[in-house]
C-alpha positions in Angstrom: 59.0 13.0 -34.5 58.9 9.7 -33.0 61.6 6.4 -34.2 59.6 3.1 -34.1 62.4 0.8 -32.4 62.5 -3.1 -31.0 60.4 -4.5 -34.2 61.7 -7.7 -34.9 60.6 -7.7 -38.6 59.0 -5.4 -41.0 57.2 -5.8 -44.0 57.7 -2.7 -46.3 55.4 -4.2 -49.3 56.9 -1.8 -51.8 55.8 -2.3 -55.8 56.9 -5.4 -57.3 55.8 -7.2 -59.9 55.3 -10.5 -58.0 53.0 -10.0 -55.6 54.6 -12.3 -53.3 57.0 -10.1 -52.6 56.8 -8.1 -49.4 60.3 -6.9 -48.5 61.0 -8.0 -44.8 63.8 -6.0 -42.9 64.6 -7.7 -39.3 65.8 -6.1 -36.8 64.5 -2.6 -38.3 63.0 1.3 -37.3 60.6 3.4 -38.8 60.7 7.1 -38.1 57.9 9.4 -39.0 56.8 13.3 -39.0 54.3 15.2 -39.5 52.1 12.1 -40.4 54.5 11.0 -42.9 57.3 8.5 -43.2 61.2 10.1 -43.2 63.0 6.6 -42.9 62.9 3.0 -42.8 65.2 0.0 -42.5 67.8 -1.9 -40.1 67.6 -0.2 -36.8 71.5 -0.7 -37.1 71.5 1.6 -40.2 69.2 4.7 -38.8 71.0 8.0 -39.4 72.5 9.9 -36.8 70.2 12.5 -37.3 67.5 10.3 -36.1 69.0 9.8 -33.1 67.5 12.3 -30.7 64.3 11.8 -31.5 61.4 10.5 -29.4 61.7 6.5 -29.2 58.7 4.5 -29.4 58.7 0.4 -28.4 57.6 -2.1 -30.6 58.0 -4.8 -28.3 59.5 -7.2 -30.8 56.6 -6.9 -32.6 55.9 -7.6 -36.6 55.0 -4.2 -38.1 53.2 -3.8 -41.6 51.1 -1.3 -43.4 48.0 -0.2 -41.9 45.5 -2.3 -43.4 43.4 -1.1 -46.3 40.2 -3.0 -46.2 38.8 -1.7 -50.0 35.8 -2.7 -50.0 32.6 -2.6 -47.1 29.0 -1.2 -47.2 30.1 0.5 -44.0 26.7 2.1 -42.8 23.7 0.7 -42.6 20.0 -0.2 -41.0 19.8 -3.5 -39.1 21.5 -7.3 -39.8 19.3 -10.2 -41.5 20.6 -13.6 -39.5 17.3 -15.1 -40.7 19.0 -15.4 -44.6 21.6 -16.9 -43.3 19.6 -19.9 -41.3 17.5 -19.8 -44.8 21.0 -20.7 -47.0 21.8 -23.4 -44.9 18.2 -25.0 -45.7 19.3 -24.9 -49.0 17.9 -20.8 -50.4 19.8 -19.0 -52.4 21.0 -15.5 -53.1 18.6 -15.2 -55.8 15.9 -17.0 -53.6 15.7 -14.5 -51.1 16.0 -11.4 -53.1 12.8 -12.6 -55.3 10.9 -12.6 -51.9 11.6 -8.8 -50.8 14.9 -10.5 -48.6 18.2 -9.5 -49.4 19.1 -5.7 -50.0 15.7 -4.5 -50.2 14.8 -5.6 -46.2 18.5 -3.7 -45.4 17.2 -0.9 -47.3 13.9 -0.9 -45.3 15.7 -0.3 -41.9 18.9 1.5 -42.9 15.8 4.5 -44.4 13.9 4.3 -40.6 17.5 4.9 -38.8 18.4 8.8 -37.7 21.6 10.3 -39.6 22.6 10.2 -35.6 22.3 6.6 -35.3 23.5 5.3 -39.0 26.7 7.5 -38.0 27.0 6.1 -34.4 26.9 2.9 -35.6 29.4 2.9 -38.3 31.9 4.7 -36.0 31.5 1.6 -33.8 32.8 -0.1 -36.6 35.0 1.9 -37.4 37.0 1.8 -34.1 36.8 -2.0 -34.0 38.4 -2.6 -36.9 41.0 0.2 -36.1 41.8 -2.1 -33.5 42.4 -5.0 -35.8 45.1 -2.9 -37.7 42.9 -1.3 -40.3 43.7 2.6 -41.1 41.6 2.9 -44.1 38.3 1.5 -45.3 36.2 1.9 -48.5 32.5 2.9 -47.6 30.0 2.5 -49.8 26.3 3.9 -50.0 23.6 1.7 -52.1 21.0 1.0 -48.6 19.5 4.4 -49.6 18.9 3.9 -53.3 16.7 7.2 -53.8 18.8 10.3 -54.1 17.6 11.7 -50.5 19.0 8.9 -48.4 21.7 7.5 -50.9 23.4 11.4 -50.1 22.3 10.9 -46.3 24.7 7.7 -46.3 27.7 9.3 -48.1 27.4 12.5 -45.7 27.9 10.1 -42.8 30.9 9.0 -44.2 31.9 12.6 -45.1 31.6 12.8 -41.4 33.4 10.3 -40.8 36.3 11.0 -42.5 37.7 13.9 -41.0 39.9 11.7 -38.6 43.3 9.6 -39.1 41.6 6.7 -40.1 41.0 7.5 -43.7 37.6 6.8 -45.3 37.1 6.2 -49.1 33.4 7.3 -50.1 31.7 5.4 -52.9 28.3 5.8 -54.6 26.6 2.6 -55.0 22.7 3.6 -55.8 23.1 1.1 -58.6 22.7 -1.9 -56.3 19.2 -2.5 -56.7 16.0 -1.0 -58.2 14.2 0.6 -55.4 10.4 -0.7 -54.7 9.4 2.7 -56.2 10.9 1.9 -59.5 10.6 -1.7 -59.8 8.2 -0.8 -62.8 10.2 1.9 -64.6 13.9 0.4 -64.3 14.9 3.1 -66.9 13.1 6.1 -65.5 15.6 5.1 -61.9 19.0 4.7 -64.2 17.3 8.4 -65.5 17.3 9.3 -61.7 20.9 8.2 -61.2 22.5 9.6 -64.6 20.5 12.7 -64.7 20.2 13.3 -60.7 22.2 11.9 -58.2 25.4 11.3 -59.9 26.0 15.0 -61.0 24.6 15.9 -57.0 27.2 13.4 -56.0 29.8 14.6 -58.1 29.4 18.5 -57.6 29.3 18.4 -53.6 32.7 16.1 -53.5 30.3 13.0 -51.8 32.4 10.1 -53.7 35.5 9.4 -54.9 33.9 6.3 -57.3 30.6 5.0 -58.5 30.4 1.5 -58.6 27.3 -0.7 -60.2 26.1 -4.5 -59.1 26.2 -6.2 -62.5 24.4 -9.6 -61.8 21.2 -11.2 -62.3 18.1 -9.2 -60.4 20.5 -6.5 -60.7 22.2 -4.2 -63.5 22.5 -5.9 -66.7 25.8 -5.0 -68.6 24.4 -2.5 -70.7 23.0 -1.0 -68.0 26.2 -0.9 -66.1 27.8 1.0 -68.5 25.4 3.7 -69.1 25.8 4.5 -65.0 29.2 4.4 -65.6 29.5 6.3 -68.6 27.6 9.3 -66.6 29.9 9.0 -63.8 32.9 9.1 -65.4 32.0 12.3 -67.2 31.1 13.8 -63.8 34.4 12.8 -62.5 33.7 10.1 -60.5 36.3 6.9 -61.0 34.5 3.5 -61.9 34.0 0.7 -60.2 32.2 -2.9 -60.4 30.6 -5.7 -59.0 31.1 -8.3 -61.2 30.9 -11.5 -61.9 29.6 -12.8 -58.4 26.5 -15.5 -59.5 27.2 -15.8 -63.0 30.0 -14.9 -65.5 27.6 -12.2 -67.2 30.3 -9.7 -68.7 30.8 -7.7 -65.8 34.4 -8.1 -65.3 34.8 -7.1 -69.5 32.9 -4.2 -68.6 35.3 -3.5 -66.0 37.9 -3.4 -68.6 35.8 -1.0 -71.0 35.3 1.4 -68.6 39.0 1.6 -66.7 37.5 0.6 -63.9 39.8 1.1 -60.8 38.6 -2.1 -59.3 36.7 -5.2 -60.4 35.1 -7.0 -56.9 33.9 -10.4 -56.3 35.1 -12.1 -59.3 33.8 -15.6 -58.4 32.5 -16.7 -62.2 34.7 -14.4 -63.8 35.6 -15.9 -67.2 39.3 -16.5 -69.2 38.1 -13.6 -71.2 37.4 -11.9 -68.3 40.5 -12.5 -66.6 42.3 -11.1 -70.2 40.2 -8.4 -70.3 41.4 -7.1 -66.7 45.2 -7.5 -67.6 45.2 -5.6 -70.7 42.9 -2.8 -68.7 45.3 -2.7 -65.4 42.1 -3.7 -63.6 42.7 -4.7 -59.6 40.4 -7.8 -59.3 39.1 -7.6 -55.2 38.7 -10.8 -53.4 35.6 -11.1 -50.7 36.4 -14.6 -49.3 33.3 -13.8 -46.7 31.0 -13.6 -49.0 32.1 -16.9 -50.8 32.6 -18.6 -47.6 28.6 -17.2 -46.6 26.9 -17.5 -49.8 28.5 -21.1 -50.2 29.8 -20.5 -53.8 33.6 -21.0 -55.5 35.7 -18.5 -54.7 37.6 -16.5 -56.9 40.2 -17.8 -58.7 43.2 -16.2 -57.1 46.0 -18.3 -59.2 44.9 -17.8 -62.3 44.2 -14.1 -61.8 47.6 -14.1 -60.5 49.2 -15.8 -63.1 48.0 -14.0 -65.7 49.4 -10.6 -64.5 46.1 -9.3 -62.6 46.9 -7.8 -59.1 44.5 -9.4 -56.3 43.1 -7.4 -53.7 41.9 -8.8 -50.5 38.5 -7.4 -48.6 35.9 -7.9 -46.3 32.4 -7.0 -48.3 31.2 -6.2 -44.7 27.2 -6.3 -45.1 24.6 -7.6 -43.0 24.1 -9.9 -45.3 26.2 -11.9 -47.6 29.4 -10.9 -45.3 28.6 -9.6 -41.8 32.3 -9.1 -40.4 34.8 -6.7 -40.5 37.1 -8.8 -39.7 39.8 -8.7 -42.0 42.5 -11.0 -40.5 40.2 -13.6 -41.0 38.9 -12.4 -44.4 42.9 -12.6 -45.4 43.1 -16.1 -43.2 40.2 -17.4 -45.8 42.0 -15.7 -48.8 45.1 -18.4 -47.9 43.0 -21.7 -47.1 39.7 -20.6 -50.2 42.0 -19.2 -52.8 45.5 -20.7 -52.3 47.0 -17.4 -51.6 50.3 -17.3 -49.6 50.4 -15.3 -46.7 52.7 -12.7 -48.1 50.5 -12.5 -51.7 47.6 -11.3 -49.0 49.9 -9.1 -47.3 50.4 -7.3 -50.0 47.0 -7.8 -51.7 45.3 -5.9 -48.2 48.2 -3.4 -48.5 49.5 -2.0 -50.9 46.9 -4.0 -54.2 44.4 -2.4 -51.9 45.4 1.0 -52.0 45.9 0.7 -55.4 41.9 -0.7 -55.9 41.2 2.9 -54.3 44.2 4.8 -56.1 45.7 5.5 -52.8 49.1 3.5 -53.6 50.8 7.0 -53.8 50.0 7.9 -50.2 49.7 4.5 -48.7 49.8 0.8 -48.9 53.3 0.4 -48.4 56.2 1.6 -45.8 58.2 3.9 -47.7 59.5 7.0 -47.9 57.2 9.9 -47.9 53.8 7.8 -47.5 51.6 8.3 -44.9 52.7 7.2 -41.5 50.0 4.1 -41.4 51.3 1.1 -39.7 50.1 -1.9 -37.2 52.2 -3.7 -34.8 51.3 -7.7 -34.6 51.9 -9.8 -32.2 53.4 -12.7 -34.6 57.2 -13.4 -35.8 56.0 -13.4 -39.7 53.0 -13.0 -41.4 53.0 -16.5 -42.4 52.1 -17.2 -38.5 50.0 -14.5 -37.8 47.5 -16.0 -40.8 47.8 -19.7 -39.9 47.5 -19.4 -36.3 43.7 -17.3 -36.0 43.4 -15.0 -33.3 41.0 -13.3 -31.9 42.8 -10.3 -32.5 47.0 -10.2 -32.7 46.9 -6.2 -33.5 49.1 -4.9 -30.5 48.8 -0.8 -32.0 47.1 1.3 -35.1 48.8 4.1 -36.0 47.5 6.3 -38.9 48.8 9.5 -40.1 51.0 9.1 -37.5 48.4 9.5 -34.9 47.7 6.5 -32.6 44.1 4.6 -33.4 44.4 1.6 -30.6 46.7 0.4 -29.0 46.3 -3.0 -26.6 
């Protein structure tokens, strides 16, 4: 039953329509039990009740929510640094997938690793962004692609998540067609509708199923006959959309009630409608604009038009190999003309709510999870404009202490 004192400002990001708004409280405490929050405001205003309790020392710290990073391909075979010297002599995305690069070489060597070592190595992750302030992350399969090791991935993070740190499974077999069905596209979205989804969906593996619609990819119709099967297994929808091209996916998005609609880059003004009227979250991946060298999304007109922006990593050996989410929120500000305290909010609570977690997290509030970080910054406009390598003093999630410096 510990009382958080000596934090200098809190952010308690509750709902609001303007994403800009994150609620700051100086001078304030946060008390917690049983993993969940009792109370929060100005230290000067804390109950009496609360007074006998356990005090914990912010050290004049900044505390916000426990970052939510919503979306990463957590676990997987190897990293491909040769694409990236190949982008800078001018390949492309496209280039390097037509040559067997690309997610079919990470699918190679994520299939030769043990169950052991895919789930050592993603707990190494795991614990290094803990210690960047992250409390829960998105995981998704798609470096399996067969049923076999596609449920080998999402068993890993079954694994995983039986800690504090909260993992969010997703099945993403619709990434790529596999080598073995390069030839019979519609006998593998068979295989997914008719196989692995329902496998997925009856053993609890996934919370979502979300398809790459793009060129070399899923084609819309396509997309939505995954998605159709894994909605009526249970499974919640989302998409990648709209990275390369503006090629419907974020419309689909809207068709389906997709949770979550990531990337976004091309995404059109129809697009951008379409997500409104659906209550879409649109998730930015700054990394992978910033690697792949292509426009980022457009943050201010998404925001404008009503469509709550989400900020992630897309953590991949390939088109966006860091975890870092700091920085990915630092590149949201300077790429997308964020403010700090829109990407506050958009890798708090906009985030939980791309995972449909904003009942249980995202936000310091009343009955919500216990998940917090302390930073080492006096606001979250300096913690984003003056890049650390890490300014996370503790993780707490669940109430349990992650890291702590």
């Amino acid at each position: 039953m510990p009382v958080l004192r000596d934090i200098a400002i809190l952010y308690r990001c509750a709902p609001d329509r303007d994403q800009g708004q994150v609620h700051p409280v100086s001078d304030a405490a946060l008390a917690w039990e049983d993993g969940i929050i009792r109370w929060v405001g100005p230290a000067r205003e804390l109950p009496p009740s609360y007074h006998g309790w356990p005090t914990s020392e912010a050290r004049g710290g900044m505390v916000i929510p426990g970052l939510i990073d919503c979306h990463t391909h957590l676990a997987f075979g190897g990293w491909r640094e040769q694409e990236f010297v190949e982008r800078l002599r001018g390949a492309n995305y496209l280039d390097i997938a037509a040559r067997g690069g690309g997610i079919a070489a990470t699918v190679a060597r994520t299939r030769e690793m043990t169950t052991d070592e895919l789930r050592r190595r993603a707990q190494g992750h795991l614990a290094a962004m803990a210690e960047l302030g992250v409390t829960t992350v998105e995981a998704k399969s798609g470096y399996g692609l067969l049923p076999e090791p596609e449920l080998r991935l999402l068993e890993v993070y079954r694994d995983l998540g039986q800690g504090p740190q909260r993992i969010v499974p997703t099945l993403l077999a619709a990434h790529a067609v596999p080598a073995e069905y390069r030839e019979q596209r519609d006998q593998y979205l068979r295989l997914l509708t008719d196989e692995l989804i329902p496998q997925v969906a009856s053993r609890g593996l996934a919370r979502f199923c979300d398809v790459f619609v793009e060129q070399r990819a899923f084609s819309v119709e396509e997309g939505r006959r995954v998605l159709r099967a894994a909605l009526g297994a249970g499974l919640r929808a989302k998409l990648h959309a709209d990275q390369l091209s503006s090629g419907g996916g974020a419309e689909l998005a809207a068709e389906v009630g997709a949770v979550s609609a990531d990337h976004l880059e091309c995404i059109s003004t129809q697009g951008i409608a379409a997500l409104r009227r659906a209550g879409v979250v649109a998730v930015s991946l700054p990394f992978a604009s910033l690697y792949l060298g292509v426009q980022p999304l457009p943050a201010r007109e998404l925001l404008a038009a009503g469509v709550p922006v989400a900020v992630a990593t897309d953590f991949n050996p390939g088109s966006a190999p860091s975890f870092h989410l700091p920085v990915a929120m630092t590149l949201a500000c300077t790429l997308q003309k964020m403010s700090p305290a829109e990407v506050l909010k958009g890798a708090t609570l906009v985030a939980a709510r791309a995972l449909g977690l904003e009942q249980e997290t995202g936000s310091l509030e009343v009955g919500k999870s216990a998940d917090f970080a302390i930073i080492d910054a006096p606001s979250v406009e300096h913690w984003l404009y003056h890049l650390r390598p890490n300014a996370c003093l503790r993780t707490v999630a669940a109430g349990q202490e992650l890291w702590r410096a």
